[in-house]
C-alpha positions in Angstrom: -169.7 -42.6 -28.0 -171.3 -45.4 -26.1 -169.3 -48.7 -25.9 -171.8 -52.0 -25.8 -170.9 -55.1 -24.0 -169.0 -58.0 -25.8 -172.0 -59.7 -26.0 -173.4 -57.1 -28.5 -172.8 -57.2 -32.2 -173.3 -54.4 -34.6 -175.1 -55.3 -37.6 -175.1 -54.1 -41.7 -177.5 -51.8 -40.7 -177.0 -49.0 -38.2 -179.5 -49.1 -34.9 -179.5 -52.7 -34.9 -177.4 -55.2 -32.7 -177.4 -59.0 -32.0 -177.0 -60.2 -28.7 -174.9 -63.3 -29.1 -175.9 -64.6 -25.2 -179.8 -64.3 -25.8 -179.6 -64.7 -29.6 -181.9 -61.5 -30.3 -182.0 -58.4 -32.0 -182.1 -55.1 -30.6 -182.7 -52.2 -31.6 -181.5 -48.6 -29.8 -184.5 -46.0 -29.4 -184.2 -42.4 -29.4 -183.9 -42.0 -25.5 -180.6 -44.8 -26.2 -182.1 -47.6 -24.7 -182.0 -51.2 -26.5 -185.7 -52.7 -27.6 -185.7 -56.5 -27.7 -187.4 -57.1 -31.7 -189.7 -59.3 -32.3 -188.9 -62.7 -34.2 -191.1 -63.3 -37.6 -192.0 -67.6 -37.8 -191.9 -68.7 -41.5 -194.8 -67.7 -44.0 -195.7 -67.3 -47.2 -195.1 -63.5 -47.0 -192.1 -63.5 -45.6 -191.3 -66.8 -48.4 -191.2 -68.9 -45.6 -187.9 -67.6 -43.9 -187.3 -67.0 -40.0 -185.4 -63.6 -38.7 -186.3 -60.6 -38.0 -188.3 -57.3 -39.7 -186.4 -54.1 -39.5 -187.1 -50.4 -41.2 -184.2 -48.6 -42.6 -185.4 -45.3 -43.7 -188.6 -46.4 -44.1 -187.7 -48.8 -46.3 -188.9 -52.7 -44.6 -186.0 -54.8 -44.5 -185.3 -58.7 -43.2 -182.6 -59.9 -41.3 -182.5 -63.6 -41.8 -181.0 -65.7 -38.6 -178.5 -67.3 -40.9 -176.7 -63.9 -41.1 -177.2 -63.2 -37.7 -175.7 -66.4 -36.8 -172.3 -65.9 -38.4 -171.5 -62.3 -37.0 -168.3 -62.4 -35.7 -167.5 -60.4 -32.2 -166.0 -57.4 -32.2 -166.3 -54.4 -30.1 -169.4 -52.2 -31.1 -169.6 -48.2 -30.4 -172.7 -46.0 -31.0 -172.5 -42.1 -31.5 -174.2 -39.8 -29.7 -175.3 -36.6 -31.1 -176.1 -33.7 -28.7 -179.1 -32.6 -28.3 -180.0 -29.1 -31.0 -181.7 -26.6 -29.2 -184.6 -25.6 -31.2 -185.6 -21.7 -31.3 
């Protein structure tokens, strides 16, 4: 398991963590290492909210910054899975 700093709060979706010091989202890549995401400005396409576009499954999904905002701290851990050796 990999234990994130305080500063790092796991969201509703797993692979995705808000950094209350920066106040941005990250999400952990393959190789384990957190991505900064980009933020979305309000459009008609989005219905004019700000946060953030995330994929869970596939499936496109928005994280408004309202939510984001009222995450509570709490100590985060992420699995690790060893690596399958393929044959």
């Amino acid at each position: 398991m990999i234990t994130f700093p305080k500063e790092f709060i796991a969201t509703k979706y797993p692979g995705y963590f808000w950094n209350l010091t920066d106040g941005q989202l990250y999400s952990v890549k393959v190789t384990g290492a957190l991505k900064p995401l980009a933020k979305m400005r309000p459009n008609h396409f989005n219905h004019f909210r700000t946060g953030y576009q995330i994929s869970v499954r596939g499936q496109k999904r928005f994280m408004e910054i309202e939510y984001l905002k009222k995450l509570k701290p709490a100590r985060s851990t992420f699995p690790v899975w060893e690596q399958l050796e393929l044959v």
